[in-house]
Structures are given as structure tokens and as C-alpha cells.
N, C-alpha and C positions, 0 to 999 in steps of 0.2 A: 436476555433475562430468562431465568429458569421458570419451571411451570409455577413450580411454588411462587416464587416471586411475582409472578400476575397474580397468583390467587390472592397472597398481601395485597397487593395493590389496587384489587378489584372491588376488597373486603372492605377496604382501610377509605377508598372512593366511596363505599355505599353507606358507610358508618357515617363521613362526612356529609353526603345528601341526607341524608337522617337527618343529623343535628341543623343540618341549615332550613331546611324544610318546616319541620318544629319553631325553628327562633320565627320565621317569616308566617307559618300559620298565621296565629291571631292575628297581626294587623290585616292579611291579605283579607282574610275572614270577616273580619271586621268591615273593610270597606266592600265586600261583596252585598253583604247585609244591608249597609247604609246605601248602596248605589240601588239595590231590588226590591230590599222591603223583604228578603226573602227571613223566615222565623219572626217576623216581627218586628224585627227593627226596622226605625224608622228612618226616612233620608235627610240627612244634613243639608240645613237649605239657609236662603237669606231671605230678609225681609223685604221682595219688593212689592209695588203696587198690586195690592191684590185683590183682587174679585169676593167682597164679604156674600154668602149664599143667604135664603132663605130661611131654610132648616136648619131648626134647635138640634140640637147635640147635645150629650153628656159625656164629660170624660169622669171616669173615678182615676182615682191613684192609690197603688198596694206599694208597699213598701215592706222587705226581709233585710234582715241581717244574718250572716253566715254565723253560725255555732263557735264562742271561742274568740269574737270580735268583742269587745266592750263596750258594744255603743245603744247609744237609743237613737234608731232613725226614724222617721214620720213624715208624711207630707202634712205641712201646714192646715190643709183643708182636705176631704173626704173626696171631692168631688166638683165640677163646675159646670156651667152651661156656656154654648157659645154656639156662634154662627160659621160653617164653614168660611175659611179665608179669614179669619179674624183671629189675631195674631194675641196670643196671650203669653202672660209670665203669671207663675205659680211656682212659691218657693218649698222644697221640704229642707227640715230640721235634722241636725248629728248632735250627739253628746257624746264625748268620750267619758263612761260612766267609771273606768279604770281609774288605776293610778299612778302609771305611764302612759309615755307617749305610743299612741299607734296610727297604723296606716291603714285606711281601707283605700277601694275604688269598687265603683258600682256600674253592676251591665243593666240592660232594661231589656225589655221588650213590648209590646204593643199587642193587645188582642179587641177585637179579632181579627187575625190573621190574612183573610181574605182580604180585608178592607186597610192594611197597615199601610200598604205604599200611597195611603192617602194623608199620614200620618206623617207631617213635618216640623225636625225639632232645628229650631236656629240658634240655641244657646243650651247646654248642656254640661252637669258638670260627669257627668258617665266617663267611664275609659280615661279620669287622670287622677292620680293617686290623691286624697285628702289625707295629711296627715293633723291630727288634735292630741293636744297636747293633754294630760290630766283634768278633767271634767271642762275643758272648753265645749262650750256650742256655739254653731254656727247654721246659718242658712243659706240656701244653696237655690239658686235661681235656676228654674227651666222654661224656655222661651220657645212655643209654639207655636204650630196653626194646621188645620187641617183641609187640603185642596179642596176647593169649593169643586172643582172637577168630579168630587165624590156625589154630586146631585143628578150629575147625567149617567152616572152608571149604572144602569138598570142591576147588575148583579148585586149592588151595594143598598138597592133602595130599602130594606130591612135591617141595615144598619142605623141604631140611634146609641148607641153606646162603645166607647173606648174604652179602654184599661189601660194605663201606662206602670208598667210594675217595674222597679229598682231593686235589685238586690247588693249591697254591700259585700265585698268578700275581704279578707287580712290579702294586706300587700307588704311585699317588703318596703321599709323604707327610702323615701326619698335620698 
């Protein structure tokens, strides 16, 4: 093979690392987040017997929508109390205020930061596309809890407040 022909082929190899790299980001991304806690996400977890703690807690919930999306999103309620370990569901609300159908899906994060690998969601509608048909609305279930583990950790004892924020973005359709 001539020189030029490695250089094609060397090009034409890196172009394709490129694009596969890119396609696999997000998921990879995604589950690094969900496995560490690292940015705020939080760890995908199940329901078992769990250790309810002492300490009241407040979670809020923020809720965006991407510019150009037609929806009205909201969580149901501003805000909750609970007890680490103790497993809640709290719904937020979508309207498609358009007059087509569209797609969104929603990333979240968790703050603060420090304290998010304490932060576990076991039912979540984040990361799959919704799509609503002209002014449908729907409610959307989120099933948590937060490791009672977060009482023994001295670095977190100034933590009494979560944030769990959703932002909606345009997805292509399903």
C-alpha cells in the first residue's frame, strides 16, 4: 500500500473512532453518573429493606423546559419532607400546549453536589423520550429515597436540603 493509502486509511480509521465514540458518549456518560453520583446524578437503585433515619430532610423540585419545546412542565408539589431511607413517589406534570405532536426527554440533576451519591431514584421517567400528542397532559411518577448512610457522614451533617431539577429538551421522535 502506498503512503498516501495509510494516510486514507489512517484518516478514514479516526473519522470512524470519532463518530463511534460520540454515538456511545451519552449512554457511557450516563451510566458513570448514575454508578458515582458524579455532577449530580443520582444512582439508579431498588427498593429493598431499608434503614428509615432520624433526620427530617427537605427535598424541593425545579423544573425547565428547553426554549422552542411547547410544553408546560411542573412538579406537582414545590417541595417535601422525609426521613432518610424512606422511599417516596412524587409526581411532576407535561402539557403539550402546541398543536402537534412533540417529543421531549428530561436529564436531572441533584444538588448539592457533595451529598448526591446519597440521593437514590428507583423509578424515573429521565432519559426516555415522552412523546404528547396536541394539549395532552400527563403525570409522571418519581420514586425515591435518600441513604440513611447520609447520618453517619460527618461531611454531609450540614446537609438538610436537596434539589432535584429536570430539565425537558426536543427529542426526535419515537
Amino acid at each position: 500500500m502506498s503512503k498516501n493509502g495509510r494516510v486514507v486509511l489512517a484518516i478514514g480509521c479516526v473519522v470512524i473512532g470519532m463518530f463511534s465514540f460520540a454515538y456511545a458518549a451519552f449512554p457511557l456518560y450516563r451510566l458513570f453518573c448514575e454508578k458515582t453520583g458524579y455532577g449530580g446524578a443520582t444512582k439508579q437503585a431498588k427498593i429493598a429493606s431499608l434503614e428509615v433515619g432520624q433526620r427530617e430532610m427537605t427535598v424541593r423540585f425545579d423544573s425547565e423546559i428547553e426554549p422552542g419545546l411547547q410544553w408546560e412542565f411542573a412538579p406537582k408539589q414545590p417541595e417535601i419532607k422525609l426521613h432518610p431511607g424512606e422511599p417516596i413517589t412524587v409526581y411532576f406534570t407535561a402539557r403539550n400546549i402546541g398543536n402537534k405532536a412533540s417529543t421531549g426527554m428530561a436529564t436531572f440533576n441533584v444538588t448539592p453536589l457533595k451529598a448526591a451519591k446519597y440521593f437514590n431514584k428507583v423509578q424515573c421517567f429521565c432519559f426516555n423520550q415522552q412523546t404528547l400528542a396536541p394539549h395532552q397532559y400527563v403525570e409522571m411518577p418519581v420514586t425515591f429515597y435518600i441513604d440513611s448512610a447520609i447520618e453517619k457522614d460527618k461531611d454531609n451533617d450540614d446537609v438538610e436540603t436537596f434539589t432535584l431539577s429536570y430539565t425537558f429538551y426536543t427529542a426526535s421522535g419515537k
